[in-house]
C-alpha positions in Angstrom: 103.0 16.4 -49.7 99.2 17.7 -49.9 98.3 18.7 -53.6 95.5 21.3 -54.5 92.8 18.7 -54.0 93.9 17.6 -51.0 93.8 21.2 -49.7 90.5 22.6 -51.3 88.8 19.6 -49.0 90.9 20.1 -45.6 89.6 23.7 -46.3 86.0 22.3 -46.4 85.9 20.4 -43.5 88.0 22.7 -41.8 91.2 19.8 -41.0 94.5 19.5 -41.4 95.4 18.0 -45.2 97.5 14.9 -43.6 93.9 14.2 -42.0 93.7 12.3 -45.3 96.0 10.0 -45.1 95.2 8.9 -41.7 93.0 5.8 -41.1 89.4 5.6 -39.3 86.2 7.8 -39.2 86.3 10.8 -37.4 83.4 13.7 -36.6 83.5 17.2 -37.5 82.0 20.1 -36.9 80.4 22.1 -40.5 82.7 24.5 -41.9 82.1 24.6 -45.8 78.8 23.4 -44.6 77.7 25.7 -42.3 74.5 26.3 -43.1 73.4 23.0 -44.0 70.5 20.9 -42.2 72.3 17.7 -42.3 75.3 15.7 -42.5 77.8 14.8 -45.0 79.7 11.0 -44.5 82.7 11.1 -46.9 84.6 8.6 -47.7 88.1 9.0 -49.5 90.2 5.5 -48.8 90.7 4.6 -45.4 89.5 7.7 -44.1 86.2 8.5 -43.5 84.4 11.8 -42.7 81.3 12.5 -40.7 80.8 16.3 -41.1 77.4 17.5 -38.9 76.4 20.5 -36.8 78.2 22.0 -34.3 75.6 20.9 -31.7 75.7 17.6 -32.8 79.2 16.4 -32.5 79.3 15.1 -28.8 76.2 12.6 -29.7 78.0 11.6 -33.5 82.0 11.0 -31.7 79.7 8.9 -29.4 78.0 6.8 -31.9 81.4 6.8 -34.1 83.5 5.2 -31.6 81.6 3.2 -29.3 78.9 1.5 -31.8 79.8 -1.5 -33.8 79.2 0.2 -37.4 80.1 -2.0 -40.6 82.7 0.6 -41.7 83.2 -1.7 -44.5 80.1 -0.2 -46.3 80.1 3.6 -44.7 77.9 4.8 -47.1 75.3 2.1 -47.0 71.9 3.4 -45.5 71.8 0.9 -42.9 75.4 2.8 -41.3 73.4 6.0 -41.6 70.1 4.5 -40.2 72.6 3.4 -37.1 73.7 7.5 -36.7 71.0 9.1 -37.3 67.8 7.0 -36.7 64.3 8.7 -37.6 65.9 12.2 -37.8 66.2 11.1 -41.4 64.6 13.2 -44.1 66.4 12.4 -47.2 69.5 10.9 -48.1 71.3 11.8 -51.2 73.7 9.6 -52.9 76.2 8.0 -53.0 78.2 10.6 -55.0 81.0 10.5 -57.2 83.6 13.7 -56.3 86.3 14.3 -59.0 88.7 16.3 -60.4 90.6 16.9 -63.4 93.9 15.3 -62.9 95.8 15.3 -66.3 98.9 17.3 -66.6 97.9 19.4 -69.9 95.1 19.8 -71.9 94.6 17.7 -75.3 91.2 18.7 -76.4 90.4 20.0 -79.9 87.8 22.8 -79.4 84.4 21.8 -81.2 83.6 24.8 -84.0 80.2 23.9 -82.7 80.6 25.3 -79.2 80.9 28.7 -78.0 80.3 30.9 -75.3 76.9 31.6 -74.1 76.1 35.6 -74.0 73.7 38.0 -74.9 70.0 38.3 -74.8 69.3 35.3 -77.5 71.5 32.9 -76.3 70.4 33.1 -72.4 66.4 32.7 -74.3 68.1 29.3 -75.9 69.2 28.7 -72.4 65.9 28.8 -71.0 64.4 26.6 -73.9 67.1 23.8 -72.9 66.4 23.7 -69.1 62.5 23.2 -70.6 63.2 20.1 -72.4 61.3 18.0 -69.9 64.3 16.7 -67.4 63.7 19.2 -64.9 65.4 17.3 -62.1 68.2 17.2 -64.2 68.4 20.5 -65.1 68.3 21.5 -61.4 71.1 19.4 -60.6 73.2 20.4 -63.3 72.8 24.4 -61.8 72.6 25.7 -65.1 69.5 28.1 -63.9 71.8 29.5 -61.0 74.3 32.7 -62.0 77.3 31.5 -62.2 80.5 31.7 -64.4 81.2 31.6 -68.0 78.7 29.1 -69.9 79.7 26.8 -73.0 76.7 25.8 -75.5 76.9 23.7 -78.7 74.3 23.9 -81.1 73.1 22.2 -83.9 70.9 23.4 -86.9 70.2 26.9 -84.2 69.8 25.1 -82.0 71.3 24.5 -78.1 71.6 20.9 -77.0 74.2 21.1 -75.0 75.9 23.6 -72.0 78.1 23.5 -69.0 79.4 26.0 -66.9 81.0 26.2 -63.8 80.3 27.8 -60.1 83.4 29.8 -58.9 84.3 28.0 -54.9 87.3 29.4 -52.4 90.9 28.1 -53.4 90.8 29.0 -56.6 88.4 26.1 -57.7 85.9 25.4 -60.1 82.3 23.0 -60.1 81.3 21.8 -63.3 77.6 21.8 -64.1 76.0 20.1 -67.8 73.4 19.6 -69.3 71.9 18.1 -72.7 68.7 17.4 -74.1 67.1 14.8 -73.9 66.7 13.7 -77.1 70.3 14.4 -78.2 72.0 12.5 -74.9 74.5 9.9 -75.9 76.3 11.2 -78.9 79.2 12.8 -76.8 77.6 16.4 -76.7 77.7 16.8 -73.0 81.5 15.9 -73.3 82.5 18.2 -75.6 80.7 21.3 -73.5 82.8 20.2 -70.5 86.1 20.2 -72.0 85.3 23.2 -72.8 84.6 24.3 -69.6 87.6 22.5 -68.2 89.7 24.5 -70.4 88.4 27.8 -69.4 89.0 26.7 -65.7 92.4 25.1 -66.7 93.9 28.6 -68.2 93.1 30.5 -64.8 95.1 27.4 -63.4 91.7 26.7 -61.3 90.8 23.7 -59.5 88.5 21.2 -61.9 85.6 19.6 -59.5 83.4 17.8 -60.6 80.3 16.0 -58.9 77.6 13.3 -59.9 75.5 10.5 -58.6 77.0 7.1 -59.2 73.8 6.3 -60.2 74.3 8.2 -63.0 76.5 5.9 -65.1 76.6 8.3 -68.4 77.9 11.0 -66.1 80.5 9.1 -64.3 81.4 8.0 -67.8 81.8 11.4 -69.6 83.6 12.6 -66.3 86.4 9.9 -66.9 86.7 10.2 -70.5 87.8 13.9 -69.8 90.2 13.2 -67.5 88.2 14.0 -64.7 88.9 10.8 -61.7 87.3 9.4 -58.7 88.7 11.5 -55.4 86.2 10.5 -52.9 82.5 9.7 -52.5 80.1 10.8 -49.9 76.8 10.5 -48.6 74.7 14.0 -47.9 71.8 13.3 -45.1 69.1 15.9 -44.4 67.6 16.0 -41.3 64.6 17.4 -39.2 
């Protein structure tokens, strides 16, 4: 039977949830995607994903089914070089897509962390995405508006925050962030539980994304309960 996870992706490609369980790649048209320049290859099991525009699928089920790809590294850039040639802008990943998957919640809330509102805490907000990772900072959205944010700060400080975006189905994607000089003493972890218990009492999805590059981040994500669903490949093109 589909769970929630199974269902919030069928939703995003726009497929049936059993789709998952079937062997083999198949093309699709964007639906979550829509408006995205590119291509997403996802890759959950057996079952792999080639998401692109609309006016590209003929050309992709082509390629899919009648080259000889090695299917046995999909996301390698050599598989991607085969679809897509020159087109090729950028290619981002691979990435690690999670979710929280524990049955109930055994955090113990941190006296240091609380909810970031008000004038002065938004300023300390601003301060932390100027602590000189600013590609981090982007990629944790912490400069977008989203949801509730969680902060923890030492001495008056903010060194830590995560919130999350609010997505269709009821779902939730975790952002964080921690300065630089305080990374590695757990701070990141304890803002996300936080946020995964705010998302966990409205009985929302927990999603969670990160390069597997990023080993500290694939780390913290499994040592909240967060695991591996699928990994995927996003491809910009001209």
């Amino acid at each position: 039977m589909p769970t929630k996870i199974d269902r919030y992706w069928s939703t995003f490609f726009g497929i049936s949830p059993d789709t998952f369980e079937k062997p083999g790649a198949m093309v699709v048209p964007h639906a979550g995607l829509k408006d995205y320049n590119g291509a997403w290859l996802f890759v959950r099991g057996q079952r792999i994903i080639l998401s692109v525009p609309s006016q590209m699928v003929l050309e992709m089920t082509g390629k899919v089914e009648t080259e000889t790809l090695d299917w046995d590294d999909p996301l390698s850039e050599k598989v991607l070089h085969e679809l897509f040639g020159d087109r090729i802008t950028k290619m981002i990943g691979p990435v690690f897509q999670g979710y929280y998957s524990l049955p109930d919640l055994s955090f113990t809330q941190s006296e240091e962390v609380r909810e970031i509102e008000g004038s002065g805490d938004l300023e300390a907000l601003r301060d932390l995405g100027e602590s000189c990772d600013h590609d981090g900072w982007g990629d944790s959205g912490l400069g977008e508006a989203r949801h509730a944010s969680y902060g923890l700060w030492l001495r008056g400080q903010l060194v830590a925050a995560a919130n999350y975006k609010v997505l269709p189905g009821e779902a939730g994607f975790i952002g964080v962030f921690t300065h630089p000089e305080y990374r590695g003493r757990g701070h990141g972890q304890t803002v996300v539980q936080a946020v995964v218990s705010d998302l966990y009492s409205r009985d929302h999805l927990v999603l969670y994304q990160t390069l597997m590059s990023n080993e500290s981040s694939v780390g913290l994500a499994r040592r909240v309960g967060i695991v591996e669903y699928a990994r995927n490949m996003a491809v910009r093109l001209r």
